[in-house]
C-alpha positions in Angstrom: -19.8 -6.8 7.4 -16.6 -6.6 9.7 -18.5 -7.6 13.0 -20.3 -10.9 11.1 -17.3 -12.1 9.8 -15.7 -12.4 13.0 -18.6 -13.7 14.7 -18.9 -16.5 11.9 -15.0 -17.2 11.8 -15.0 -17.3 15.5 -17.2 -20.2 15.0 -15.7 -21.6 12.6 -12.5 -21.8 13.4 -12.8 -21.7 17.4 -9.1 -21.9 19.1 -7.3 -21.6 15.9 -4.8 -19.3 15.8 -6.1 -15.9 14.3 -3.4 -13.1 15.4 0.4 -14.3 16.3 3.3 -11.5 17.7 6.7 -11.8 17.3 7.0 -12.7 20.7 5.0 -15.8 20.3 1.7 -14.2 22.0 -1.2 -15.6 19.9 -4.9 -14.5 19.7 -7.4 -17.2 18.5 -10.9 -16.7 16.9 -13.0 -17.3 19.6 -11.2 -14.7 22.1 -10.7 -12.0 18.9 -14.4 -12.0 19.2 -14.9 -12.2 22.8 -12.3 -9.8 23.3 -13.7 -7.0 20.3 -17.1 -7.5 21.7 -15.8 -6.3 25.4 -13.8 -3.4 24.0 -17.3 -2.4 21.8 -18.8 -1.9 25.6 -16.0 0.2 26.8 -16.1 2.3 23.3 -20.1 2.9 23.7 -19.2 3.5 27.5 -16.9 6.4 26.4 -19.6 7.8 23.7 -19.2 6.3 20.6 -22.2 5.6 18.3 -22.9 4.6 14.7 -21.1 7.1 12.9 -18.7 8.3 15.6 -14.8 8.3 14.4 -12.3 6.6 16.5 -8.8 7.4 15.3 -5.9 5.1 16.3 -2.6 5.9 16.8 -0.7 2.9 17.8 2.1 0.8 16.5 1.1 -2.7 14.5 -0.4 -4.4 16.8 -2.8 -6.8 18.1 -4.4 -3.5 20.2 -5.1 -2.0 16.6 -7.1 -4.8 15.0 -9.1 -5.8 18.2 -10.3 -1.9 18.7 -10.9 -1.6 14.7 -13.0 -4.8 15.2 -14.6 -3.3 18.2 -15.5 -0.2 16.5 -17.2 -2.0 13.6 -19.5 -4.0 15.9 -21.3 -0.6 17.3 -21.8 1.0 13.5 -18.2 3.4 14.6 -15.8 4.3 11.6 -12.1 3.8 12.4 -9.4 5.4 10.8 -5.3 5.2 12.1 -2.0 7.2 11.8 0.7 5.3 10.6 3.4 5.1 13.3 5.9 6.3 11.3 4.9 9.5 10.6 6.2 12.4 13.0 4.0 14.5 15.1 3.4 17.5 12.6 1.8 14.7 10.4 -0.1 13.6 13.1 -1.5 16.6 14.2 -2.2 17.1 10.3 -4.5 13.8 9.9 -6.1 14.7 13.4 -7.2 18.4 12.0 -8.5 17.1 8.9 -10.3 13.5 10.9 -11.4 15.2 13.6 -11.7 12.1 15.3 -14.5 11.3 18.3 -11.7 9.7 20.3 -8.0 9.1 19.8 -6.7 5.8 21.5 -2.9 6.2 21.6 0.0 4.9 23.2 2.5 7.3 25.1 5.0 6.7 22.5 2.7 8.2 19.7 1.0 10.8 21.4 2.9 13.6 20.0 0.8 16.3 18.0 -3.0 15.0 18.7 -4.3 18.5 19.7 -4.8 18.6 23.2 -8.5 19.4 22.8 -9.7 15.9 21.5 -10.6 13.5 23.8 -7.8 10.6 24.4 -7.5 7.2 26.0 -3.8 5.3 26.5 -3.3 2.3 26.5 -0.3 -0.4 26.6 0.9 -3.0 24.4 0.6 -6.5 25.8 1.2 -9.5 25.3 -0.9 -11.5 27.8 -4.5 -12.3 27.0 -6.3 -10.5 29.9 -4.0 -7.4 30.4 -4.9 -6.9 26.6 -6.7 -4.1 26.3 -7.4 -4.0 30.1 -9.3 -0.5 30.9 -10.7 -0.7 27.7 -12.9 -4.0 28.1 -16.4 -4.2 29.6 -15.9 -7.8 30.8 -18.6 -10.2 29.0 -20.2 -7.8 27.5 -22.1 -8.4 23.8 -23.2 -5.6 21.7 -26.2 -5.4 19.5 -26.1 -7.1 16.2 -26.3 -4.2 13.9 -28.9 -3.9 10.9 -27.7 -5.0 7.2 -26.1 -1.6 6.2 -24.2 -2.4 2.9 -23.9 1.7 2.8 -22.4 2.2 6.8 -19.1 3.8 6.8 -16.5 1.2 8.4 -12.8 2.9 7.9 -10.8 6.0 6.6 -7.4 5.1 5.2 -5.4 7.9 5.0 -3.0 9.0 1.5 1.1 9.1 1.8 0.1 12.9 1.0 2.5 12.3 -2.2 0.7 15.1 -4.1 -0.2 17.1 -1.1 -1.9 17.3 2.0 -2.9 13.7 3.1 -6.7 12.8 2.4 -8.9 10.2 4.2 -10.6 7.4 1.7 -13.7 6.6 3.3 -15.0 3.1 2.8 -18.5 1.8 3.3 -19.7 -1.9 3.7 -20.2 -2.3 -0.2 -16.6 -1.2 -0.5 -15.4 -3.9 1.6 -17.6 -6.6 0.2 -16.3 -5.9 -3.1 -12.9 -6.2 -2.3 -13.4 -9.6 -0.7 -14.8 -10.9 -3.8 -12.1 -9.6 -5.9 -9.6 -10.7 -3.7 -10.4 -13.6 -3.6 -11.3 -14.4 -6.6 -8.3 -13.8 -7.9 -5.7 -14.5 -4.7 -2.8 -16.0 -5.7 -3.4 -18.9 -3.4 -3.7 -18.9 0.4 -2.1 -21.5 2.9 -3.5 -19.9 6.1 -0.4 -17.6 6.9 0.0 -13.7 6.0 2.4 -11.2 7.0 0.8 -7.9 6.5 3.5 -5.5 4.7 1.9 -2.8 5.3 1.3 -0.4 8.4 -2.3 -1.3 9.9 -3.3 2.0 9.4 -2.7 1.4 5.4 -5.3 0.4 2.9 -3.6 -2.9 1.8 -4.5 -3.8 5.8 -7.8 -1.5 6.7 -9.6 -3.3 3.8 -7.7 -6.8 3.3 -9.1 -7.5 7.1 -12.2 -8.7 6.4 -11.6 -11.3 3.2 -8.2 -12.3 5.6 -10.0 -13.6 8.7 -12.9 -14.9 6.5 -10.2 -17.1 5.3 -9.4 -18.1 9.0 -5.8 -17.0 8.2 -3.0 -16.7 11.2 -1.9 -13.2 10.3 1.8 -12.7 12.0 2.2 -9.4 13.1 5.6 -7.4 12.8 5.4 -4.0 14.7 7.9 -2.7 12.0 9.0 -4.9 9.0 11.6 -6.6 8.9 13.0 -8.1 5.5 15.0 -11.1 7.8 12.0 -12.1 10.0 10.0 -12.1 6.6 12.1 -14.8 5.3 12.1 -16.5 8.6 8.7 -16.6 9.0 8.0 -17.3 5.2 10.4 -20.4 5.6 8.7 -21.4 8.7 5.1 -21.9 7.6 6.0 -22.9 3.9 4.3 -19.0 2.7 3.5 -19.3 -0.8 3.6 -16.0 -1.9 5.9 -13.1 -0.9 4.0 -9.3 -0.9 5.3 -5.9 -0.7 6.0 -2.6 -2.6 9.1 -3.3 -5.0 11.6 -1.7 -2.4 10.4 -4.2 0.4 11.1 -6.9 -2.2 14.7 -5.6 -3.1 15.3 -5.2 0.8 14.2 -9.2 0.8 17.2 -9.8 -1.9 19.5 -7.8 0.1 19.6 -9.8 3.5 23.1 -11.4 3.7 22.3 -15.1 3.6 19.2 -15.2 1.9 20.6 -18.4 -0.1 20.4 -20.3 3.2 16.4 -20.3 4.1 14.4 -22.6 2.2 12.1 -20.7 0.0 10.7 -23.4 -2.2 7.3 -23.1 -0.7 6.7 -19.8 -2.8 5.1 -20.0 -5.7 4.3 -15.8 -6.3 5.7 -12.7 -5.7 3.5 -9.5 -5.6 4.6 -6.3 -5.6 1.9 -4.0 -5.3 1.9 0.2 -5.5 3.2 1.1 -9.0 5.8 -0.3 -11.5 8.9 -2.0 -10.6 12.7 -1.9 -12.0 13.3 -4.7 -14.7 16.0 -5.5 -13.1 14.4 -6.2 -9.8 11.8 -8.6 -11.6 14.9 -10.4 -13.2 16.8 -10.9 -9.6 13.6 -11.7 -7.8 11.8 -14.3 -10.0 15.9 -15.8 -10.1 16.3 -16.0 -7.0 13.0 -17.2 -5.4 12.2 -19.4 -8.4 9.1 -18.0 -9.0 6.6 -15.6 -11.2 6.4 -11.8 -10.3 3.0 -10.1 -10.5 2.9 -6.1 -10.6 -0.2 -5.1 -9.1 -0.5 -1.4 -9.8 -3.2 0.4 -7.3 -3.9 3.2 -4.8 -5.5 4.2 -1.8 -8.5 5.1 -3.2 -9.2 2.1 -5.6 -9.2 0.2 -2.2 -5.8 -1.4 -3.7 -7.1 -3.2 -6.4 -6.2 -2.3 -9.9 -4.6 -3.3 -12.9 -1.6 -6.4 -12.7 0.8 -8.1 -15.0 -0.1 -12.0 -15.0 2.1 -14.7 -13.1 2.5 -16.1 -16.8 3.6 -12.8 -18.6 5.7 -12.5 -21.0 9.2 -10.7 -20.3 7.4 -7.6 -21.9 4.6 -7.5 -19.9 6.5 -8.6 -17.0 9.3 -6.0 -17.1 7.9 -2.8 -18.7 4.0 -2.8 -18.0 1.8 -2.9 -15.4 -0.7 -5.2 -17.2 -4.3 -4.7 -17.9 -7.1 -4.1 -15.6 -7.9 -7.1 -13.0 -11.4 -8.9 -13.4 -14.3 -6.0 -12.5 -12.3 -3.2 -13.4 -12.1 -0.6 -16.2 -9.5 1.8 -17.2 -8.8 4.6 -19.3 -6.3 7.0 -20.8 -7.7 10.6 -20.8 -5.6 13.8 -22.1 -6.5 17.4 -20.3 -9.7 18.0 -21.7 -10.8 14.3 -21.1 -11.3 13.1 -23.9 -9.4 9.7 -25.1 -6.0 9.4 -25.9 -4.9 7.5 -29.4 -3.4 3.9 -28.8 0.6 4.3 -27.9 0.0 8.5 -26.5 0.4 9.4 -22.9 -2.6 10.5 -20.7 -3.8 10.2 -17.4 -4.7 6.8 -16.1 -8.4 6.5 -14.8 -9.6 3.6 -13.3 -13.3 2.0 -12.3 -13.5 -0.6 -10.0 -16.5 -1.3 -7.5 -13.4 -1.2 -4.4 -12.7 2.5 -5.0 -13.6 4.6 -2.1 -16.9 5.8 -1.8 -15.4 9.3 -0.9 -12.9 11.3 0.8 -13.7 12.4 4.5 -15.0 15.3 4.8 -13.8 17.1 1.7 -16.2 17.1 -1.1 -14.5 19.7 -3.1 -11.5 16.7 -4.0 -14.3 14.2 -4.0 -15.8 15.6 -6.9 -12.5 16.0 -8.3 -10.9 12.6 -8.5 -14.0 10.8 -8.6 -16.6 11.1 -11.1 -19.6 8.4 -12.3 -17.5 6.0 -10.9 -14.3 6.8 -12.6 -11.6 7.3 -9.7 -8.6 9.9 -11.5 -5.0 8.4 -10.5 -3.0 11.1 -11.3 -0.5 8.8 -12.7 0.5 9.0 -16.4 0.3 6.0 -18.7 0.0 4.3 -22.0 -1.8 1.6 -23.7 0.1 -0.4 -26.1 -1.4 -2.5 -29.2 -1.6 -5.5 -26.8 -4.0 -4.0 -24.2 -0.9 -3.3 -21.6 -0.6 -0.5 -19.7 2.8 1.5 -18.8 3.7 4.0 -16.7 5.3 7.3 -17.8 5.0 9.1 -14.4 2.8 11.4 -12.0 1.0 14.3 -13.6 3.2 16.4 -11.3 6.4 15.1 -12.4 6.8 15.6 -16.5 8.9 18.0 -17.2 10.2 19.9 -20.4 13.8 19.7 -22.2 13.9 22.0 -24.7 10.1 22.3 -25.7 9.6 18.2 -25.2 7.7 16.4 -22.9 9.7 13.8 -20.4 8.2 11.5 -18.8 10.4 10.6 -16.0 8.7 6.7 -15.2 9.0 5.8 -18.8 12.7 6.3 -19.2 13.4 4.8 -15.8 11.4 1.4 -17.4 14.0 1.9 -20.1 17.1 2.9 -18.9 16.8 0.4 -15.3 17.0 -2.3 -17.9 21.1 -1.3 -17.8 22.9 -4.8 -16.3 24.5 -2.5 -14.3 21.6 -0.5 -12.9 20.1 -2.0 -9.5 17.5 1.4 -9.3 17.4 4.3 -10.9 15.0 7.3 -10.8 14.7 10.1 -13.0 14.6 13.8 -11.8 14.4 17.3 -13.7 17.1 20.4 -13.1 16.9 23.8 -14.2 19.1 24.7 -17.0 20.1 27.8 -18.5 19.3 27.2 -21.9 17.2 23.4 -22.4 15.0 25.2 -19.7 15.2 21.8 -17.8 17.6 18.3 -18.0 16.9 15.0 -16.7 19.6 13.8 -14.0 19.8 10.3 -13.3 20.4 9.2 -9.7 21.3 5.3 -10.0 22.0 2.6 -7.4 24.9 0.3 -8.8 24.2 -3.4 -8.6 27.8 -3.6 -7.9 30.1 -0.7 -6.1 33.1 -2.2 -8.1 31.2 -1.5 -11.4 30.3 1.8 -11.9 28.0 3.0 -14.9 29.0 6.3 -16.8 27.0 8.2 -18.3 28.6 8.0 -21.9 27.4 3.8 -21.4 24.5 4.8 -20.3 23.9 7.1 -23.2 24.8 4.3 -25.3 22.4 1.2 -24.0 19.9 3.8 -24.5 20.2 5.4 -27.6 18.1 2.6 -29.6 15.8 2.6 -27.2 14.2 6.0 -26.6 15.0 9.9 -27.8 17.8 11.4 -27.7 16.2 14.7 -25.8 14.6 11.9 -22.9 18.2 10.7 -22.0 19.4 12.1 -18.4 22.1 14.7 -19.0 23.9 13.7 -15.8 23.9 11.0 -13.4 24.4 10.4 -10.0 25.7 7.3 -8.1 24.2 7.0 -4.8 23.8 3.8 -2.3 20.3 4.3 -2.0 17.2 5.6 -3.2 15.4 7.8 -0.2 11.5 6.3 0.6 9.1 7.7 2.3 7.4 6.0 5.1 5.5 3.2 3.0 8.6 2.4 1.3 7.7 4.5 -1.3 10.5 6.7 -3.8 10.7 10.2 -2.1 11.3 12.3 -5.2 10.9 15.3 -3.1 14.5 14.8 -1.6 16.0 13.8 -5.0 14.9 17.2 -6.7 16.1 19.0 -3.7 20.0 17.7 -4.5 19.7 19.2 -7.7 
C-alpha cells in the first residue's frame, strides 16, 4: 500500500514539497520516491526480504521516513525506537523485535546488543549526501503483489502497564485508517506537523493517508511548542494536534498573544481525556472547538472523540462516543455488560486495531479477541451515549472498602478555577487502608488552593469517601516520554 502511494503521489504531485526540516532542507515527491527506491536496493543488498524486520533508531528525521518507505517497497516490516528513550529501553525493544538490521545513528546507538547486525548513518541535509552509503544509485525495485495481509510496521507501546509490546500492522490495517482518517479529518490545507516521535503510531500509520494527501509534513527533531506556533502561523494550519500536555505547553509560550492564529479552526488532542480547564483556556484562546480523541497504540489511534460542536458536557467531562466504524463496550471482570452509568473496562472494535502483537501470542489473545481490542482503561456510558473515563484497571484503589477511580475525580475536581492540572494518586493509610492525595498545578502561583476549598467545590459533586485527603502543590506534572502523566513518579512521593 505504502510503496504505491508514493509512486502515485510522486506523480502527482512531482516537485512539490513533500518533507521540509527546520533548517529549510526540503524533499519533494518525485526525489522521496527516487530516493526510497535507491535505499530499497541497498536494503535487499544488505539481506532484507519480504518479511525481514528493519528496526530504526534515529531521531525525527527525513532518514526515518525515506528508509521506512524503502522498506515497504521490498515487502520488509519496519518498526523504530523512540529517541527519547535511554539505552536499557532500547536494548529492551531490540530483545523483544529482534530486528534483521538496526540502522542507527552514533548518538542512539546505546544498548542495541552487539550481536545484531547495524548500519550508521548521518543526518543530512543536502539531497545527495542523504542517505549516501545506503543508496543503490538508480535503482527500481520490483512492484510487489497486492498483499492486503503483508505486515508493513511495529509500533511499539509507552510500556505504561509493563514491558513495552510491538503492534503489528498489516496492509488492511493501514488502508483502514486512511479511510477513517479521512473521512473524518478535520480539514487539511496541505501542512502537518507530526506531534509525535516517528517511531509512534500517530506517525507509523498516519504516513500513508498523509502523503496521499500530497501534504508538506514539517519535521521537528524534538517538538517544540514555539516553532509549533511559528510554523502554524506561517502556513495559515488549521488545526493544532497533540496530547493535552503538548497543547498546555502551546498556552504556556510567553507571547503567544502575538502570532496570528486565526487560521485554526480545530484543536485535537488525542491519547485520553483532558483537564476541563485546559479545554476552557484552549478553545479561549485559539478561538476555536476542541475535539478529544481518545485512542491507543493498538486501535491504530483511532477511537472514540467528543465532536467540534459538543456541548460543554461532552466537551469537558467525556470522551464522546465511538468515531464512524467503531464499536465500544463496557465489560465488568467476568465480561459480561455493565448497567448504563457503572464502571467497567472499555473495549473497543475498529477495523485500525492492530492485527497483533509481535511475536507474543500469549498477550495477543489477551487483549484482542473476535475483533474486540481490551484498553485497559476504565469508563462509563452515560444516558446520552458518552463515554468517561474513570481510570486504568491498574490504578483504582480502595478507601475504606470503596472503589476510587482516580480519572473520574480528576474530571471533577480539575474543574476548580484555580486548578491548572491535577492528578489523583493513592497512599497507604493506617486505618482507610488507602487515601487519595491530590498533586495540583496552580493556574496561578499567587493563588493557592487549599484543600478545605477544594473539599468544598467538590462536595456536591462527588462522594465524600472519593475526595483527596491531602494535596500537593507542585509546578509540574512529570510525563513520560510521549508527553504522557508519569503516575509512577507521583506514587513514589507518597
Amino acid at each position: 500500500m505504502l510503496p504505491g502511494i508514493v509512486q502515485t503521489a510522486a506523480a502527482i504531485y512531482k516537485d512539490k514539497t513533500a518533507l521540509e526540516c527546520v533548517s529549510g532542507f526540503t524533499v519533494s515527491y518525485q526525489d522521496l520516491d527516487r530516493v526510497s527506491d535507491e535505499v530499497a536496493g541497498s536494503l535487499l543488498r544488505k539481506g532484507l526480504r519480504e518479511g525481514s524486520l528493519l528496526l530504526l533508531s534515529l531521531p525525527a528525521s527525513v532518514e526515518y521516513l525515506i528508509t521506512y518507505i524503502a522498506a515497504s517497497k521490498i515487502g520488509a516490516i519496519t518498526t523504530g525506537i523512540n529517541p527519547r528513550l535511554k539505552s536499557t529501553e532500547r536494548k529492551s525493544i531490540c530483545e523483544i523485535a529482534e530486528p534483521d538490521l538496526v540502522i542507527a545513528t552514533t548518538e542512539l546507538l546505546d544498548g542495541i546488543p552487539s550481536d545484531i547486525s547495524v548500519e550508521t548513518v548521518e543526518i543530512s541535509d543536502n539531497l545527495e549526501k542523504l542517505l549516501s552509503m545506503m543508496r543503490v544509485r538508480s535503482f527500481k525495485p520490483e512492484v510487489l503483489r497486492e498483499d492486503p495481509n503483508r505486515p508493513v510496521c511495529v509500533c511499539f507501546t509507552s510500556g505504561s502497564t509493563g514491558t513495552p509490546k510491538g503492534a503489528l500492522f498489516t496492509n488492511n490495517q493501514l488502508a483502514a485508517i486512511q479511510r477513517m482518517d479521512t473521512a473524518g479529518v478535520w480539514g487539511t490545507d496541505g501542512h502537518i506537523v507530526p506531534s509525535t516521535a516517528f517511531a509512534h503510531v500517530g506517525s507509523m500509520t498516519k504516513l500513508p493517508w498523509q502523503l496521499s494527501l500530497g501534504i508538506t509534513l514539517h519535521i521537528l527533531e524534538r517538538w517544540n511548542a514555539s516553532k509549533i506556533l511559528q510554523l502554524t502561523e506561517k502556513y495559515r494550519i488549521s488545526a493544532v494536534a497533540g496530547v493535552s500536555a503538548q497543547i498546555a505547553l502551546l498556552l504556556k509560550v510567553n507571547d503567544f498573544q502575538n502570532y496570528d492564529l486565526s487560521s485554526v479552526k480545530a484543536i485535537v488532542a488525542g491519547g485520553g481525556a483532558s483537564p476541563p480547564s485546559l479545554v476552557r483556556r484552549a478553545k479561549e484562546n485559539f478561538n476555536a472547538p476542541y475535539s478529544i480523541r481518545y485512542s491507543s497504540t493498538e486501535s491504530g489511534g483511532i477511537g472514540l472523540a467528543t465532536s467540534l460542536e459538543a456541548s460543554e458536557e461532552e466537551s469537558l467531562y467525556t470522551i464522546g462516543k465511538p468515531r464512524p466504524g467503531v464499536q465500544a463496550k463496557i465489560l465488568d471482570e467476568n465480561g459480561h455488560p455493565v448497567e448504563k452509568g457503572e464502571v467497567g473496562e472499555l473495549y473497543i472494535k475498529t477495523p485500525s486495531s492492530m492485527d497483533s502483537y509481535w511475536h507474543d501470542s500469549a498477550n495477543t489473545k489477551k487483549f484482542l479477541k473476535d475483533g474486540w481490542l481490551r484498553t485497559q482503561d476504565l469508563a462509563r456510558n452515560d444516558d446520552q451515549g458518552f463515554f468517561r473515563l474513570a481510570g486504568r484497571t491498574n490504578e483504582m484503589f480502595i478507601r475504606g472498602g470503596y472503589n476510587v477511580h482516580p480519572q473520574e475525580v480528576e474530571s471533577v475536581l480539575s474543574s476548580h478555577p484555580k486548578i491548572e492540572q491535577m492528578v489523583l494518586v493513592p497512599k497507604l493509610h493506617p486505618t482507610l487502608g488507602e487515601i487519595g492525595v491530590a498533586f495540583i498545578v496552580p493556574i496561578s502561583p499567587e493563588e493557592i488552593l487549599t484543600l478545605d476549598e477544594l473539599t468544598d467545590f467538590g462536595k456536591d459533586k462527588i462522594a465524600d469517601y472519593k475526595m483527596p485527603t491531602e494535596i500537593k502543590i507542585v509546578d509540574a506534572i512529570p510525563l513520560k516520554n510521549g508527553f504522557k502523566i508519569d503516575r509512577s513518579v507521583l506514587k513514589d512521593l507518597v
